[in-house]
C-alpha positions as CSV (number, residue, x, y, z in Angstrom):
1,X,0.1,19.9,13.1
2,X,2.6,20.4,10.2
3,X,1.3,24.0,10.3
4,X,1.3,25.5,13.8
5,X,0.3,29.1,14.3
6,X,3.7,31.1,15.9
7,X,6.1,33.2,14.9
8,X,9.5,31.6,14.1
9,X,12.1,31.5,17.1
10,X,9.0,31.8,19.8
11,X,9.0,28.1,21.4
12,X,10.7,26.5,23.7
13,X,9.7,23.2,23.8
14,X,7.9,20.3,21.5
15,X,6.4,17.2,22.0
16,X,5.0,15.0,19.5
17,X,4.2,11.4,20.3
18,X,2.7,9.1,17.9
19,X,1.2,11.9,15.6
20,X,4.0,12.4,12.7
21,X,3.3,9.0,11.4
22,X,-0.5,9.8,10.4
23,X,0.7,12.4,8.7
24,X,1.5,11.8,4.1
25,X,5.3,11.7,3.9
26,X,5.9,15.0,2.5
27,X,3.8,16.9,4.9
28,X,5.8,14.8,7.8
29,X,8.9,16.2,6.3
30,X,7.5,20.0,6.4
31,X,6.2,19.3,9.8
32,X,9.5,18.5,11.3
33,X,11.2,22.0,9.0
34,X,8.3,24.0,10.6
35,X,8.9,22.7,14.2
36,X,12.6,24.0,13.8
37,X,11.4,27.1,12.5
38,X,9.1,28.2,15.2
39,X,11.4,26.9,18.0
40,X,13.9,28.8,20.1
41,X,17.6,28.5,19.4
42,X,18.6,25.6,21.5
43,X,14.6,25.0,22.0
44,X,14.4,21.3,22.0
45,X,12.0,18.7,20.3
46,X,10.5,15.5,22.3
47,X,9.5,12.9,19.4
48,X,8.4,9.4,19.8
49,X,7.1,8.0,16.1
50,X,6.8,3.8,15.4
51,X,10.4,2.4,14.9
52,X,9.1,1.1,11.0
53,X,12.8,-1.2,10.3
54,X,11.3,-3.2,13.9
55,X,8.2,-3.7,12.7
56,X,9.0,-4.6,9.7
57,X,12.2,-6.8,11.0
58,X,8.9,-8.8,13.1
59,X,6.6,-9.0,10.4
60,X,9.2,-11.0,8.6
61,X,10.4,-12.9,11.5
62,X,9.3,-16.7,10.5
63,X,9.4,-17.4,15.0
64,X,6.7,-14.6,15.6
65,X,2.8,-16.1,15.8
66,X,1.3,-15.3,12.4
67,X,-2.0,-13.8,14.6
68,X,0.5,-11.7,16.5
69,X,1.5,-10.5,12.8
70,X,-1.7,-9.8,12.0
71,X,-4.1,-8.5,14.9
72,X,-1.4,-6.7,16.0
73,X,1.9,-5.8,14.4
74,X,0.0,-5.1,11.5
75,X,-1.6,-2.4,13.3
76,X,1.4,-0.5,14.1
77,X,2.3,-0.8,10.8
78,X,-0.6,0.4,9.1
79,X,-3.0,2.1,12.3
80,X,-6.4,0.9,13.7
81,X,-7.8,2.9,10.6
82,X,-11.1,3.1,12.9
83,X,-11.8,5.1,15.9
84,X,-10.5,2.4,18.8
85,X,-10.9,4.4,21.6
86,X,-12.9,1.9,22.8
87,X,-10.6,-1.2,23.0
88,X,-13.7,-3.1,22.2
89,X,-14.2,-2.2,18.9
90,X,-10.0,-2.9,18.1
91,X,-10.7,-5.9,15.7
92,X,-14.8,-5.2,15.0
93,X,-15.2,-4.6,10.9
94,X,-18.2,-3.4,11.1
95,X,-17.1,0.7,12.5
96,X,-16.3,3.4,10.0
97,X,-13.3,3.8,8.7
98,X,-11.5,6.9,10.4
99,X,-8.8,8.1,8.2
100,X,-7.1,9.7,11.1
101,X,-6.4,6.6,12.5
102,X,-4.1,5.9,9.1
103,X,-0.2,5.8,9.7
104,X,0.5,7.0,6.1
105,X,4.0,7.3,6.6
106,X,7.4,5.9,8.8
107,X,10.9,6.7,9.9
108,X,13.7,4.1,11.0
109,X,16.6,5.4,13.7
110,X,18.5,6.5,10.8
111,X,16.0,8.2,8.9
112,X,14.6,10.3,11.0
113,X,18.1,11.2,12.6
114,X,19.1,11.8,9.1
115,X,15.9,14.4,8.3
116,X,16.0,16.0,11.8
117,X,20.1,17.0,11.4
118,X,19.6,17.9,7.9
119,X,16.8,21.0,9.1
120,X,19.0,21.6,11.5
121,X,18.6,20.0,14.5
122,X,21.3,18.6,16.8
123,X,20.5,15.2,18.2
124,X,20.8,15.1,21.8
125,X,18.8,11.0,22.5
126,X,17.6,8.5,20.5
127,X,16.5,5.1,21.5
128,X,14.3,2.4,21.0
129,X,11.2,1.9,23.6
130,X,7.9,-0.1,23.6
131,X,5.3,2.6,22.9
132,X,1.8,1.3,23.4
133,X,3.2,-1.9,22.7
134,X,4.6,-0.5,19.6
135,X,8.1,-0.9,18.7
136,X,9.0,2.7,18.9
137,X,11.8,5.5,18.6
138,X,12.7,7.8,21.3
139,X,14.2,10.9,19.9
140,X,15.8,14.4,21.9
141,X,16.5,17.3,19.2
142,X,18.3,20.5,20.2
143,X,17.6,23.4,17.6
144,X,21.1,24.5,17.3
145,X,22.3,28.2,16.7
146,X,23.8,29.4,13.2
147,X,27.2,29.6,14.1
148,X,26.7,25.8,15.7
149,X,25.1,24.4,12.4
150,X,28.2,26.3,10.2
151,X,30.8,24.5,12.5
152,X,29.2,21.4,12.6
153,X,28.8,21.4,8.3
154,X,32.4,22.3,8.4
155,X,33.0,19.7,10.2
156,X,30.8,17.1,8.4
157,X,32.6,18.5,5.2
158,X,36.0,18.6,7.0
159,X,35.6,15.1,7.5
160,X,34.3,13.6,4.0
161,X,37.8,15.7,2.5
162,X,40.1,13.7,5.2
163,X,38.1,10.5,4.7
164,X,39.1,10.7,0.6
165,X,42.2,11.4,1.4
166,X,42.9,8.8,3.5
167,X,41.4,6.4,0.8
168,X,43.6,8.6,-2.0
169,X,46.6,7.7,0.3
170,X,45.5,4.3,0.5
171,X,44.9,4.0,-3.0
172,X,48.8,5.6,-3.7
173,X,50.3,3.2,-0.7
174,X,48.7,-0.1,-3.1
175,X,50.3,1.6,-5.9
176,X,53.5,2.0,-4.0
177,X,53.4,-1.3,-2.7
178,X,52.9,-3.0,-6.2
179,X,55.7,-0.5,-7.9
180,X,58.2,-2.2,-4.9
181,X,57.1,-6.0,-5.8
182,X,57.8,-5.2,-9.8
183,X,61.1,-3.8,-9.0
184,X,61.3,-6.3,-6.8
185,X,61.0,-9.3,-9.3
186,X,63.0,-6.9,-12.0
187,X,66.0,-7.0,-9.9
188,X,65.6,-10.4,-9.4
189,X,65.4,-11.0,-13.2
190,X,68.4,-8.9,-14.0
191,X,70.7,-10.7,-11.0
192,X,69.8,-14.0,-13.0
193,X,70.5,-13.1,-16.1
194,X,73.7,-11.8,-15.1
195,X,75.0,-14.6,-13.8
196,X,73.6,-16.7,-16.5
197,X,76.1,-14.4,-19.0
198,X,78.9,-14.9,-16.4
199,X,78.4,-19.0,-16.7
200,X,78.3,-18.6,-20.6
201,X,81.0,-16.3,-20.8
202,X,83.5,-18.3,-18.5
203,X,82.6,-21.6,-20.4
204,X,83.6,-19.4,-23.5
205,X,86.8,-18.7,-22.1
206,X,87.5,-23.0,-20.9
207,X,86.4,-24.0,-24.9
208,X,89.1,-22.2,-26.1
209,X,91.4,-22.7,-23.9
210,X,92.4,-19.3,-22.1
């Protein structure tokens, strides 16, 4: 899967659903590069992988059945790890042990978003769905062209330079601000002690008599 025989720039369309997951991480992570390499510009990827943050957000859930954690949600987590094609043999311990049926690795909303833009996808949907009863992500990827991904880096980059220097100005306003309340109680200060020499100076002037 993470190897697919075509030329670069020759497909038009992928779907993947509930595969990336039994795949080790790294390999998951060449898969999705590859897929972008051998689609079309504007070619677009259908994913839908295990939403892992859900899972794991129910496995730690103290209202959620404790066998509901464990004959199933566990599962998702994990996979059957056996062949359960037969829905008979979901819980038997006594089948071999199928290492296809491993989930060796997961993605939450963010990361996967995160690893799709980065190779250079664009993404069009994401969602959460019940997938097999399996809390589950939904995603739409659009390869996009070159001159798309430049703009959109220059825009990504545009955007981290105004965001520091909105916080630089920020930063400058608090300096600005505390610069005002010193001169502030300075003035304050030096109106007090003036009329604290004007009192002493009169009462000078009444002692001896002028």
């Amino acid at each position: 899967m993470y190897e697919l025989p075509f030329e670069k720039n020759t497909i038009d369309t992928i779907y993947s659903s509930h595969s990336l997951e039994h795949l080790p991480i790294r390999q998951a992570k060449i898969t999705l590069k590859n897929w972008h390499n051998i689609l079309k510009t504007n070619g677009m990827l259908y994913l839908a992988i295990p939403d892992l943050e859900e899972i794991m957000s129910i496995l730690v859930d103290p209202t959620i059945d404790d066998n509901l954690k464990e004959f199933w949600y566990m599962y998702t987590l994990f996979g059957y790890q056996a062949d359960c094609s037969d829905l008979n043999n979901a819980f038997r311990l006594d089948i071999p042990v199928d290492q296809g049926q491993f989930h060796t690795c997961g993605f939450t909303k963010n990361t996967i978003k995160r690893n799709l833009v980065s190779y250079g996808f664009n993404i069009e949907t994401i969602f959460n769905y019940d997938g097999y009863a399996t809390p589950s992500i939904w995603v739409e990827a659009r390869k996009v062209g070159k001159f798309e991904k430049d703009g959109t880096e220059k825009l990504i980059e545009l955007k981290k330079k105004l965001k520091s220097i909105e916080q630089e100005f920020k930063q400058n306003e608090q300096i600005w601000k505390d610069l005002e309340n010193r001169n502030k109680k300075l003035n304050i200060k030096i109106r007090t002690l003036s009329f604290s020499e004007t009192s002493i100076y009169s009462n000078a002037i009444d002692a001896i008599g002028g």
